[in-house]
MARBA-3410 file (N, C-alpha, C, O; in Angstrom, 1 decimal):
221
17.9,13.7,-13.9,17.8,12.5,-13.1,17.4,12.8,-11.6,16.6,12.1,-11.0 ~ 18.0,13.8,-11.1,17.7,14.1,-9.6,16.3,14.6,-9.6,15.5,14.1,-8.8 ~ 16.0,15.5,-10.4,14.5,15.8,-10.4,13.5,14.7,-10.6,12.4,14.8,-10.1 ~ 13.9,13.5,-11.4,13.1,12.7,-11.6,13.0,11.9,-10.3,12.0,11.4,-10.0 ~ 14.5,11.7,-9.4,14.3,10.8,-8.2,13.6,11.5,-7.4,12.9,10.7,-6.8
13.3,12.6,-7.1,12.5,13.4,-6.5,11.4,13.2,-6.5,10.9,13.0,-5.4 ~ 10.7,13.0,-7.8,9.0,13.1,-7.9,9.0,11.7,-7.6,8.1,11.6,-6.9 ~ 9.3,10.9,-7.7,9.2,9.2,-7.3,9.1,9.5,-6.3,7.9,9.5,-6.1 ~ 10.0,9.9,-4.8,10.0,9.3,-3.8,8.9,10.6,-3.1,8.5,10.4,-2.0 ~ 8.6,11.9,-3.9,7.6,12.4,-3.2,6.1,11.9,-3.6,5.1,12.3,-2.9
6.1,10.8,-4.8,4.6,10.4,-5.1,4.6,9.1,-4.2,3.6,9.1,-3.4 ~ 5.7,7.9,-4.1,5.2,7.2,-3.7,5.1,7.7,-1.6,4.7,6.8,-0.8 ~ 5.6,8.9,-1.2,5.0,9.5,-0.3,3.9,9.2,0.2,3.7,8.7,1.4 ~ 3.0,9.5,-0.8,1.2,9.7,-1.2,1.2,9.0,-0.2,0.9,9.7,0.7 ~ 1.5,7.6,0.3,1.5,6.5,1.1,0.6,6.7,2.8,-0.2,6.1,3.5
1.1,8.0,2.9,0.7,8.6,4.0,1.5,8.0,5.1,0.7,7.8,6.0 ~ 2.6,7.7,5.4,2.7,6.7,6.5,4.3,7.8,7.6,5.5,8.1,7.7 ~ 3.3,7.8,8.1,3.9,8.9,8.9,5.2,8.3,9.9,5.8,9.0,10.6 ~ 20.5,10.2,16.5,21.4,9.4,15.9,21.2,9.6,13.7,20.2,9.7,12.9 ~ 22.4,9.6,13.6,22.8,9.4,11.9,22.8,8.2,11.7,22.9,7.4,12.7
22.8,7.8,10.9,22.8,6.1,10.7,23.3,6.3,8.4,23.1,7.3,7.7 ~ 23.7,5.5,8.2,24.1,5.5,6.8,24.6,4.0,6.6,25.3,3.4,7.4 ~ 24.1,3.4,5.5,24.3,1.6,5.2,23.7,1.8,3.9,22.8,2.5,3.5 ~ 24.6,0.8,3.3,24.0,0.5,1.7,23.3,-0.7,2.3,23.5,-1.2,3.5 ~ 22.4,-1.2,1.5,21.1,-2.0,2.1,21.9,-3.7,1.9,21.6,-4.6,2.7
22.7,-3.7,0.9,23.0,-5.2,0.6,24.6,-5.3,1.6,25.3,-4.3,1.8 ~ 24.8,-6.5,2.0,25.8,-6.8,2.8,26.7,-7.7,2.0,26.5,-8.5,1.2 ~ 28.1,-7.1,2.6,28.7,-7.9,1.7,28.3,-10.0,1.4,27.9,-10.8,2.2 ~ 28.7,-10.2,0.3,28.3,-11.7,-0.2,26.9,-11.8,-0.1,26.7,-13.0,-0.2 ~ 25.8,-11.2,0.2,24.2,-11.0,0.5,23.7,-11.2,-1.0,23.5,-10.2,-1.7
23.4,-12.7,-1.6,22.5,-12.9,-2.3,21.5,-11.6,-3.1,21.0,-11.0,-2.2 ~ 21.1,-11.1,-4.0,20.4,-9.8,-3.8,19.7,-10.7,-5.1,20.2,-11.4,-6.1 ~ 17.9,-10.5,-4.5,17.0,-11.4,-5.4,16.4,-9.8,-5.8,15.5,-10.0,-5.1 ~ 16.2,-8.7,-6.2,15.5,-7.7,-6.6,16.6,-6.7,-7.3,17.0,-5.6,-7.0 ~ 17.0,-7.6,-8.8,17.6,-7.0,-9.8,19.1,-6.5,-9.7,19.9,-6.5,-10.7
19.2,-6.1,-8.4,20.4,-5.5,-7.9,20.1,-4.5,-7.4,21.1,-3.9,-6.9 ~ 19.1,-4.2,-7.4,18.5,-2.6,-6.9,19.4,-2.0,-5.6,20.0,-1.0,-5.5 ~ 19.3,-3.4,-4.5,19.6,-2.7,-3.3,20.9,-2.2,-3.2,21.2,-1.4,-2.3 ~ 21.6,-2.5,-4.1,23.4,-2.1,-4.7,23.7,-0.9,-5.0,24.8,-0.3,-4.8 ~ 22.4,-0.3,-5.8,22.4,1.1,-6.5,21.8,2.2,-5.2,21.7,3.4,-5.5
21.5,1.9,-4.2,21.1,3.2,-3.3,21.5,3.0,-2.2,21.5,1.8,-1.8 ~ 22.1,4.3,-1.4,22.6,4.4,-0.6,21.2,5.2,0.5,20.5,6.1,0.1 ~ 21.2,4.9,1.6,20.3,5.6,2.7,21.1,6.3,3.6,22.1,5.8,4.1 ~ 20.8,7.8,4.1,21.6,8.5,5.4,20.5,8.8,5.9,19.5,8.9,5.2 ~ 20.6,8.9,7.5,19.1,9.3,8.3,20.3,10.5,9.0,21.4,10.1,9.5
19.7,12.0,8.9,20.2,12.6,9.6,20.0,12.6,11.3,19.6,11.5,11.8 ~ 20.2,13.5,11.9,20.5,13.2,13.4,18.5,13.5,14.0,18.1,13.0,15.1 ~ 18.0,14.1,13.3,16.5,13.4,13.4,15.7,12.1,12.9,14.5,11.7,12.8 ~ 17.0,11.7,12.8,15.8,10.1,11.7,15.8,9.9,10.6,15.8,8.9,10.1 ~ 15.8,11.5,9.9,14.9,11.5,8.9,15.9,10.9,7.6,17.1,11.2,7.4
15.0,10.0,6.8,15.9,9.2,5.6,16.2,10.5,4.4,15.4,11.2,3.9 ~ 17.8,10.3,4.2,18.1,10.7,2.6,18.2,9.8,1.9,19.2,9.1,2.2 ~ 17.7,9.4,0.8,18.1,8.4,-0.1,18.9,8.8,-2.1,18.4,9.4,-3.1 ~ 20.3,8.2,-1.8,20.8,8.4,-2.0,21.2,7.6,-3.7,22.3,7.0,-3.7 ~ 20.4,7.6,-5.2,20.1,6.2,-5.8,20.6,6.5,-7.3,20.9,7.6,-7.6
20.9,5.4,-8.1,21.1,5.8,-9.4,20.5,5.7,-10.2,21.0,5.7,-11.3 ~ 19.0,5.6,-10.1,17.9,5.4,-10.8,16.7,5.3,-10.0,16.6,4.9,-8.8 ~ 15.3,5.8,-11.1,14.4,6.3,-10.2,13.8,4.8,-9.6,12.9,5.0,-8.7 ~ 14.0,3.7,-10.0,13.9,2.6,-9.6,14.4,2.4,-8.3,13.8,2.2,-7.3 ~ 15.7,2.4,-8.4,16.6,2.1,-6.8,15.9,3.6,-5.9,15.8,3.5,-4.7
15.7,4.6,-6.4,14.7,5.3,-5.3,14.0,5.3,-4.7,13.8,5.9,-3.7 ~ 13.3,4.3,-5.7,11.5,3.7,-5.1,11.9,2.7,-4.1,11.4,2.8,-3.0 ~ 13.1,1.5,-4.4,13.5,0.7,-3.9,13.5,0.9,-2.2,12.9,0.4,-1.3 ~ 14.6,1.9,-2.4,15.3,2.7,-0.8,14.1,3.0,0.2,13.9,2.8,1.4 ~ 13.1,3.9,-1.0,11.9,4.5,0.2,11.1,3.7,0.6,10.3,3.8,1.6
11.2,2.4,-0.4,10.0,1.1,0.6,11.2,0.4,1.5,10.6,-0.4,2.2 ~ 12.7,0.2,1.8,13.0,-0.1,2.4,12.7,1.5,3.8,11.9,1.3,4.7 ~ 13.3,2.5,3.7,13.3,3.1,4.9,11.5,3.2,5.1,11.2,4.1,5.9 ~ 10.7,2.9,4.7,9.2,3.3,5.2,8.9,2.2,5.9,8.1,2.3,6.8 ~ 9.4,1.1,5.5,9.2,-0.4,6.2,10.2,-0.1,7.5,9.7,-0.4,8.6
11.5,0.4,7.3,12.0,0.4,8.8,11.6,1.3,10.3,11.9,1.1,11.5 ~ 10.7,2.2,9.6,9.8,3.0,10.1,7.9,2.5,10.3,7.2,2.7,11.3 ~ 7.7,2.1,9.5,6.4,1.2,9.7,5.9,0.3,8.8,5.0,0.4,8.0 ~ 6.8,-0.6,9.3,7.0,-2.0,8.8,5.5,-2.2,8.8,5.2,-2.1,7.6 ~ 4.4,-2.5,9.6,3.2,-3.3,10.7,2.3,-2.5,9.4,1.5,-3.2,8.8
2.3,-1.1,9.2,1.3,-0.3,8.7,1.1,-0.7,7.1,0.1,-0.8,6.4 ~ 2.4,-0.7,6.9,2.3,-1.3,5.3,2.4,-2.7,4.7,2.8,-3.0,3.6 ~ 1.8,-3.4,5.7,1.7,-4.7,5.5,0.2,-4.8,5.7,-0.5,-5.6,5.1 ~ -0.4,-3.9,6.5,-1.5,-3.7,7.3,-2.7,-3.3,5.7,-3.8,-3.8,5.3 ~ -1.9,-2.4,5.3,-2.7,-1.8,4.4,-2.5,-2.5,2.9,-3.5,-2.7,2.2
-1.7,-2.8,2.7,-1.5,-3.5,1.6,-2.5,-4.8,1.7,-3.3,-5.1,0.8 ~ -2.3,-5.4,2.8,-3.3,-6.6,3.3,-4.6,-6.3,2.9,-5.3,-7.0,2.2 ~ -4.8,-5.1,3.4,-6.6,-4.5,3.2,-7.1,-4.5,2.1,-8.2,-4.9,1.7 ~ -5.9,-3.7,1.5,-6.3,-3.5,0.1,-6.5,-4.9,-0.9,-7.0,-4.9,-2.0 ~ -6.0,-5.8,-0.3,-6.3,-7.2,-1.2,-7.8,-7.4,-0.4,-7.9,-8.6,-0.6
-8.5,-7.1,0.0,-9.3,-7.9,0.8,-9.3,-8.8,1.5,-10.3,-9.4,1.4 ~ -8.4,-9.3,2.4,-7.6,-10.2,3.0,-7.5,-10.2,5.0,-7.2,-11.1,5.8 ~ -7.9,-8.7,5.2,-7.8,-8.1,6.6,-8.0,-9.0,7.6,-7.1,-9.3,8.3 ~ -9.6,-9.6,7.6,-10.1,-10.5,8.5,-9.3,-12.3,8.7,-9.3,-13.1,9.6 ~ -8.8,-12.3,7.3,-8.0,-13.6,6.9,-7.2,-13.4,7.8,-7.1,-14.4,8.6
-6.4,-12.4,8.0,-4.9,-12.4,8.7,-5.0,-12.0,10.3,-4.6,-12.6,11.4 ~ -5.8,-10.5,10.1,-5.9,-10.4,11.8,-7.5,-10.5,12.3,-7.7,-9.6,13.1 ~ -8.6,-11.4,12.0,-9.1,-11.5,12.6,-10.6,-10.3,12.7,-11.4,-10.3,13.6 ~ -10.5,-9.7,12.1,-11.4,-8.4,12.1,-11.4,-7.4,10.8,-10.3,-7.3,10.2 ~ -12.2,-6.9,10.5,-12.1,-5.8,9.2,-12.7,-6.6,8.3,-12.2,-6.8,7.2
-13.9,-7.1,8.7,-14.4,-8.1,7.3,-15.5,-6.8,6.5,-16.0,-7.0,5.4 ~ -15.7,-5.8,7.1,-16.6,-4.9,6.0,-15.9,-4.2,5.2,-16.4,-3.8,4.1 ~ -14.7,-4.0,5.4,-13.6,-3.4,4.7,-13.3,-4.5,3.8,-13.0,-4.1,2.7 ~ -13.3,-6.1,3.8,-12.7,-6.8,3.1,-14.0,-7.0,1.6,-13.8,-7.2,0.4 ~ -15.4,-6.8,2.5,-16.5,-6.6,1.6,-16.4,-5.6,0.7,-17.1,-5.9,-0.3
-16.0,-4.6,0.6,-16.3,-3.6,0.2,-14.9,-3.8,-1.0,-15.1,-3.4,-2.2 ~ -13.8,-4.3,-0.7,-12.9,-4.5,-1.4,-13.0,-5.6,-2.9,-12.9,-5.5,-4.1 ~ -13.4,-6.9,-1.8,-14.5,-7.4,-3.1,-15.1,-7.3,-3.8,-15.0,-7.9,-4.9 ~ -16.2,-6.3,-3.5,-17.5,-5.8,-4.0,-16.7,-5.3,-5.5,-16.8,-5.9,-6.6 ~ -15.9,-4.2,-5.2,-15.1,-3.4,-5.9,-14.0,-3.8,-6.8,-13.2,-3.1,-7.4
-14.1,-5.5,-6.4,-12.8,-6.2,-6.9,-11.7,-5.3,-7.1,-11.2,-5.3,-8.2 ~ -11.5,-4.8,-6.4,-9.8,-4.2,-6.0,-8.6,-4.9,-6.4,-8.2,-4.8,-7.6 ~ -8.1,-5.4,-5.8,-7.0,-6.4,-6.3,-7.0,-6.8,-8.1,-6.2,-6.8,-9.0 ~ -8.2,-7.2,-8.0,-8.4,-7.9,-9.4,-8.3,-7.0,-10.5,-7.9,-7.4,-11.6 ~ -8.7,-5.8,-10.4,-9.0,-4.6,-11.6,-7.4,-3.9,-11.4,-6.9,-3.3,-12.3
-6.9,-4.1,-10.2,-5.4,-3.4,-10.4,-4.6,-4.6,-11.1,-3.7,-4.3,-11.9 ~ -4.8,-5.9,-10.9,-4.0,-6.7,-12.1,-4.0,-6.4,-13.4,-3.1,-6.1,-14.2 ~ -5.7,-6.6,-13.6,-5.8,-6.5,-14.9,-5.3,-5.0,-15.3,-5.4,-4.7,-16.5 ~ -4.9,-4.2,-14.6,-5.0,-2.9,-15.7,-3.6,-2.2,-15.1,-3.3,-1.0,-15.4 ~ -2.5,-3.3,-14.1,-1.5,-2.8,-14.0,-0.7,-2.4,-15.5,-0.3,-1.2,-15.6
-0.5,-3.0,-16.3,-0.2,-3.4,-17.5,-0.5,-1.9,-18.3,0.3,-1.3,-19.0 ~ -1.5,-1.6,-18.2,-1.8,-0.4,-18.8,-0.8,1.0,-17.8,-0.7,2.2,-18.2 ~ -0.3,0.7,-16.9,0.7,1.9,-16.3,1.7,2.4,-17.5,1.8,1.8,-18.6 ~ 2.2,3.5,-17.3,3.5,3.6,-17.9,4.4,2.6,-17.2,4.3,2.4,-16.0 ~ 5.2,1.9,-18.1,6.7,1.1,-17.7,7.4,2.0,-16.9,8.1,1.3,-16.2
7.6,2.8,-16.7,8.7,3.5,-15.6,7.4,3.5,-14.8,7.9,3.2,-13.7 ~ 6.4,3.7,-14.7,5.8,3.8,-13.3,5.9,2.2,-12.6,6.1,2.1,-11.4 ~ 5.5,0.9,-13.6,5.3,0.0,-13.0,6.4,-0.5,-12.5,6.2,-1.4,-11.8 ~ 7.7,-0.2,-12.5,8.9,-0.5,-12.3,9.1,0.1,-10.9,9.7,-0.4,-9.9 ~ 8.5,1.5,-11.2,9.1,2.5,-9.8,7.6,1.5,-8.5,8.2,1.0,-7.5
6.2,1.3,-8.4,6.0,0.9,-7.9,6.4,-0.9,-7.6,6.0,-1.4,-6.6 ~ 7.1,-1.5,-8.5,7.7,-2.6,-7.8,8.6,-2.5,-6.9,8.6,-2.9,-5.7 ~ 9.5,-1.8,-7.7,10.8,-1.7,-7.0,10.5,-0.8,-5.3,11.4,-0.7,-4.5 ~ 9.2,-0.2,-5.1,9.3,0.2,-3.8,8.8,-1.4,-3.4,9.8,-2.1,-3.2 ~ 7.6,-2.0,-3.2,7.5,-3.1,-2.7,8.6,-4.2,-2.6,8.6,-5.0,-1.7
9.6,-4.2,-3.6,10.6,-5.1,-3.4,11.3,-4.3,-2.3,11.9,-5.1,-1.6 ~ 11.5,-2.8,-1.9,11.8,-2.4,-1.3,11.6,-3.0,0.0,12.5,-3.4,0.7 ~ 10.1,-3.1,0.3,9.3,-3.5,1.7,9.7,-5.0,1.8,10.2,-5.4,2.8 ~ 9.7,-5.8,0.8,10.1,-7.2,0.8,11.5,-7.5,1.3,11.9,-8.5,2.0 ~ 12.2,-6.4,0.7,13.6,-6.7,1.1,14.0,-6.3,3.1,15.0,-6.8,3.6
13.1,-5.4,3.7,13.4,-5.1,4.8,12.6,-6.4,5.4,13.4,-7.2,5.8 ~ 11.6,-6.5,5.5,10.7,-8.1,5.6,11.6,-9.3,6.0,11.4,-10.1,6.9 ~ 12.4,-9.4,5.3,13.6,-10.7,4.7,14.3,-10.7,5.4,14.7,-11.7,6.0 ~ 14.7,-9.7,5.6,15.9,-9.2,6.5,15.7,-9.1,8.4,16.6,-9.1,9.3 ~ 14.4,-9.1,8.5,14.2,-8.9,9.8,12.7,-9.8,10.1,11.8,-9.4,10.8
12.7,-10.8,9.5,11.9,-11.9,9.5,11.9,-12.5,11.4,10.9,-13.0,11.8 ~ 12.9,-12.5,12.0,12.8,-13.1,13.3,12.3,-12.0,14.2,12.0,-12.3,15.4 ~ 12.0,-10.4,13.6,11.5,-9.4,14.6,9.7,-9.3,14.3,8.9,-8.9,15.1 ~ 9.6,-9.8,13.2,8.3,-9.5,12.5,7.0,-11.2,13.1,7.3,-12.3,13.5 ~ 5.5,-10.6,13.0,4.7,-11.6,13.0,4.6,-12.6,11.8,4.3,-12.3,10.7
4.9,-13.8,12.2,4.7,-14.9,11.4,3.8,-14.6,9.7,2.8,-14.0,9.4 ~ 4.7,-15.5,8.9,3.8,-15.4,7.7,3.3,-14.4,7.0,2.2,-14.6,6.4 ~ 3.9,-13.3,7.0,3.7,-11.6,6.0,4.0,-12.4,5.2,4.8,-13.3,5.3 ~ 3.0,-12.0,3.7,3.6,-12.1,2.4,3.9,-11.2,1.9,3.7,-9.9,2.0 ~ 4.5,-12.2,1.1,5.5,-10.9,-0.5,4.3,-10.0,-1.0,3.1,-10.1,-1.1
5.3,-8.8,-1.3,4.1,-7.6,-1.6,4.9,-7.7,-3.6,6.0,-8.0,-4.0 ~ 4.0,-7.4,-4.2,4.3,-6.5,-5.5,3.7,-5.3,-6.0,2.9,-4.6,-5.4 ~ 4.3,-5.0,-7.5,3.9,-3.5,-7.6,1.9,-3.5,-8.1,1.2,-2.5,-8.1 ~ 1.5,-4.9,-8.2,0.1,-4.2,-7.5,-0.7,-3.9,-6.4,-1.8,-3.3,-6.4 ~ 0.0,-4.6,-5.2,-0.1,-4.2,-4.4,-0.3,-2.5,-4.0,-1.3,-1.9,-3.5
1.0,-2.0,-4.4,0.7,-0.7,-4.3,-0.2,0.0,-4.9,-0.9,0.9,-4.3 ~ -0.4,-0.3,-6.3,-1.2,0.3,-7.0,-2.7,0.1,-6.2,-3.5,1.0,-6.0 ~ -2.8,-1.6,-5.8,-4.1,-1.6,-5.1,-4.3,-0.9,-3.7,-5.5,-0.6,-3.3 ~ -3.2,-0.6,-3.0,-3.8,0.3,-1.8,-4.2,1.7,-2.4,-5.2,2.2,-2.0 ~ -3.6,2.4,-3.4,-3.5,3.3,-3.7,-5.5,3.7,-4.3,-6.1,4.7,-3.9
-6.0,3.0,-5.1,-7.1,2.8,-5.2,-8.3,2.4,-4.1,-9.5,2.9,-4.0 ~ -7.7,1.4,-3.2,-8.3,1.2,-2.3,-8.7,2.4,-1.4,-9.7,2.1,-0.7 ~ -8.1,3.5,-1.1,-8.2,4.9,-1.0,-9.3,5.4,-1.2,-10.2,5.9,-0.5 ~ -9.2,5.3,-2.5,-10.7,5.8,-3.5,-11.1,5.2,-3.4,-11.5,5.7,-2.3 ~ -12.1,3.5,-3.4,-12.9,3.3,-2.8,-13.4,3.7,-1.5,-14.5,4.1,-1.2
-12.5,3.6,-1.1,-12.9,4.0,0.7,-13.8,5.5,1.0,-14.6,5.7,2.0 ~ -13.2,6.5,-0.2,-13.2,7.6,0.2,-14.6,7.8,-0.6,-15.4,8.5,0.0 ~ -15.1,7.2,-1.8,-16.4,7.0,-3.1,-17.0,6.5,-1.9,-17.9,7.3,-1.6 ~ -17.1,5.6,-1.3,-18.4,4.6,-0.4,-17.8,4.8,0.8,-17.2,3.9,1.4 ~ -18.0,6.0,1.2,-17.6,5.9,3.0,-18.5,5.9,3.8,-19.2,6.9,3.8
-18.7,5.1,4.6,-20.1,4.4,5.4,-20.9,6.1,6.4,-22.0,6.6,6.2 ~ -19.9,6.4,7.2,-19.8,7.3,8.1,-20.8,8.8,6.8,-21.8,9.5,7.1 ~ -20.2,8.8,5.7,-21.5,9.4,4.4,-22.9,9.2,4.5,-23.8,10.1,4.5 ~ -23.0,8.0,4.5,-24.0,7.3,4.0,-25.0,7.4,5.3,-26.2,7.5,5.2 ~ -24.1,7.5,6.8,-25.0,7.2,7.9,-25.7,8.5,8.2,-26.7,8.5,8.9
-25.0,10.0,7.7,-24.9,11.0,8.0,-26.3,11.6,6.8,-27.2,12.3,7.0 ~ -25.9,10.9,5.6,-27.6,11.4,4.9,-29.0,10.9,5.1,-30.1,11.3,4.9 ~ -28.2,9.5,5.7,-29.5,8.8,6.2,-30.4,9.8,7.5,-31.6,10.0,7.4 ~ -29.7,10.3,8.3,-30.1,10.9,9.2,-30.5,12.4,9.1,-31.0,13.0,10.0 ~ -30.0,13.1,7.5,-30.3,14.1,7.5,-31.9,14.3,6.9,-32.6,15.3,7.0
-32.0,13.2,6.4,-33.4,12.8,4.9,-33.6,12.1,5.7,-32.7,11.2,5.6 ~ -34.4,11.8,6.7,-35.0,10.3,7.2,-36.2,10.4,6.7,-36.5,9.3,6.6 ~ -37.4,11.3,6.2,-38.4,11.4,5.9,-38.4,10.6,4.3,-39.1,9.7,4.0 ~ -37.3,11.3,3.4,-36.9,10.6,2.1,-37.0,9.3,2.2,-38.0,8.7,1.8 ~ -35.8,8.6,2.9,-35.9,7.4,3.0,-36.5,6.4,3.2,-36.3,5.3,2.9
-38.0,7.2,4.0,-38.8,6.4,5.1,-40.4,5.9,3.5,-40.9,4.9,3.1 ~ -40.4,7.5,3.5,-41.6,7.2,2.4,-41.3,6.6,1.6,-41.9,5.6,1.5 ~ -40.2,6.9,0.4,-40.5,6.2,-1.0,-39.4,5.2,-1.3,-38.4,5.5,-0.7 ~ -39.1,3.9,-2.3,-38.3,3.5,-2.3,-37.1,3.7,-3.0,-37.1,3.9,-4.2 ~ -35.8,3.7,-2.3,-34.7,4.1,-2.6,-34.5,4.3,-4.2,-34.7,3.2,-4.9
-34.1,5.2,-4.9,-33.9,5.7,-6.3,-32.4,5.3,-6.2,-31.5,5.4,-5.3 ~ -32.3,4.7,-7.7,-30.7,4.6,-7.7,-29.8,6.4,-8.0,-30.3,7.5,-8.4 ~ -28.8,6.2,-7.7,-28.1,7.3,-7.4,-27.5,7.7,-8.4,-26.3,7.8,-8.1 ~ -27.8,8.2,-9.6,-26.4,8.9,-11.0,-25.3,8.7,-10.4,-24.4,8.0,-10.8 ~ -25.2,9.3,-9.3,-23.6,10.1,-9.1,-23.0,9.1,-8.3,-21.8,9.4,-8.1
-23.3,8.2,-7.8,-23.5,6.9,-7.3,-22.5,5.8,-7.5,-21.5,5.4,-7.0 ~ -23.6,5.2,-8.8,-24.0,4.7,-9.9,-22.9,5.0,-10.7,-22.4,3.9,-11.0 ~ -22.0,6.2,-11.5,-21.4,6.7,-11.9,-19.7,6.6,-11.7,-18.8,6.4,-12.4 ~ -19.9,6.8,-10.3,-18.6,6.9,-9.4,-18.2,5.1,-9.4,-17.2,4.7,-9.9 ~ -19.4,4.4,-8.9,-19.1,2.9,-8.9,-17.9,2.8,-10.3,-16.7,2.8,-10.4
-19.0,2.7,-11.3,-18.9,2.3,-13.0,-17.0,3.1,-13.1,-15.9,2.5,-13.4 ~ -17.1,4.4,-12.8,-16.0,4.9,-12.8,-14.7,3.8,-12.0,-13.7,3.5,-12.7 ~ -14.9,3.3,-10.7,-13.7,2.8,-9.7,-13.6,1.5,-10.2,-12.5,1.0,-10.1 ~ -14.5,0.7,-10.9,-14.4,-1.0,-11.7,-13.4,-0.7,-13.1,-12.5,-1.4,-13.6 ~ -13.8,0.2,-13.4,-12.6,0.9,-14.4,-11.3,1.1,-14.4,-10.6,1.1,-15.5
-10.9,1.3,-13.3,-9.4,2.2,-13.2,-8.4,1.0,-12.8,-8.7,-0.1,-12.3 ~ -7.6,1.3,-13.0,-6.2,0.5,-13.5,-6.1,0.5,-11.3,-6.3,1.0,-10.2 ~ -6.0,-0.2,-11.8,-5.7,0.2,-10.4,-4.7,-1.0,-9.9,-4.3,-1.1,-8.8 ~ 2.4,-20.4,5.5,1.8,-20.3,7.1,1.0,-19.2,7.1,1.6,-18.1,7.2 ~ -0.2,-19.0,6.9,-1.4,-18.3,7.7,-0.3,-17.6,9.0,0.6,-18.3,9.5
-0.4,-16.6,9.3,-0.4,-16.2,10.5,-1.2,-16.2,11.8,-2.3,-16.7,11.7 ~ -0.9,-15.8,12.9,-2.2,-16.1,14.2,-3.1,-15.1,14.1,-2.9,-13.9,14.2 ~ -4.4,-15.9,13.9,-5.4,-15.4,14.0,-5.6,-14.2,14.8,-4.6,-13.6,14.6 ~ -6.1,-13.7,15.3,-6.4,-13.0,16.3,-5.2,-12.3,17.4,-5.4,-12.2,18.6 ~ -4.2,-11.8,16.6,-2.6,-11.8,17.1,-2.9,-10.7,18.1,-3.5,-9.7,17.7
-2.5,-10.7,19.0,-2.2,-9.4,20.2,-1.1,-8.3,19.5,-1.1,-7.1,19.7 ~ -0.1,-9.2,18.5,0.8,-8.0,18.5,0.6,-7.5,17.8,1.1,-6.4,17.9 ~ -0.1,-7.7,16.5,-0.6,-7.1,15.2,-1.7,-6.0,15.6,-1.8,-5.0,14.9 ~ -2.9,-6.1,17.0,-3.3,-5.6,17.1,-3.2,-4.1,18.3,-3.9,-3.2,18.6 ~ -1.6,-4.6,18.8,-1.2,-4.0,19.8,0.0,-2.9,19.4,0.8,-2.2,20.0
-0.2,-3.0,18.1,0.3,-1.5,17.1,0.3,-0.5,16.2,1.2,0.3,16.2
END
């Protein structure tokens, strides 16, 4: 079991999201809308910060690490999660080629349809971290910008993909062969790409209150 809470909270890691303190997450008589999860793990931050989580299931692991990753960067995983729906420009105002490209790729949509195809302990472990994030959310709703929504476990699955798109169609690629082949490009007309073409067909495949517009504070962190 410990080995298994381990690999949960080092995959959902992947995330990239860079005094002791110790609290079980629910308060006494605290309503708990996310199974009971928050009941089953305990969090210690040693005298660097850094979170131990403490759980009885690899569920309440996942739980704990989207609460301590939200108390650490709350702004970033709402940020990205947002993206990855295609939604960016909706909320803060900017990132509409990122929201195209999300589209394009229907993101969001191909991680619904093909959440379902996860392993059951995976789709569990990635809910139970966003109920994680939801639950820190809830809880500190008067420190946060207006109107975050609820995240779920495709959420995660869709940033996690959204990755791979990003990383299959990265503009900064595209601008760099343009400039290396400009004679290619110039003379004949563009050939579709196999590996391209391939990679696309591949990422359509895989399982994968409005707030203020134009917010200073969303942008000022």
């Amino acid at each position: 079991m410990k080995r298994a809470i381990g690999c949960t909270v080092l995959f959902l890691s992947a995330l990239n999201l860079s005094g002791t303190a110790e609290a079980l997450l629910n308060n006494p008589g605290e309503v708990v809308s996310t199974s009971g999860l928050s009941a089953k793990v305990l969090i210690r931050r040693d005298k660097y910060g850094v979170p131990h989580i403490l759980a009885k299931s690899e569920e309440a692991a996942a739980f704990g690490l989207g609460y301590a990753q939200a108390e650490d960067h709350c702004l970033t995983i709402v940020r990205r999660f947002i993206a990855a729906r295609g939604e960016a420009a909706k909320y803060f105002g900017q990132g509409a080629e990122g929201d195209f490209l999300m589209k394009r790729f229907d993101n969001l949509g191909a991680c619904k349809a093909n959440f379902g195809q996860l392993d059951p302990l995976l789709q569990r472990v990635f809910s139970a971290f966003a109920a994680g994030v939801n639950h820190y959310i809830a809880k500190h709703r008067q420190e946060l910008p207006p109107g975050i929504p609820a995240f779920d476990g495709v959420d995660v699955l869709a940033n996690g993909r959204a990755g791979a798109v990003n990383s299959a169609i990265d503009a900064a690629t595209l601008r760099a062969l343009k400039a290396k082949y400009p004679d290619a490009t110039q003379s004949q007309p563009p050939q579709p790409d196999r590996r391209a073409t391939q990679t696309r067909q591949w990422l359509c495949r895989r399982p994968a209150r409005e707030w203020q517009i134009h917010s200073r504070c969303w942008r000022s962190r």
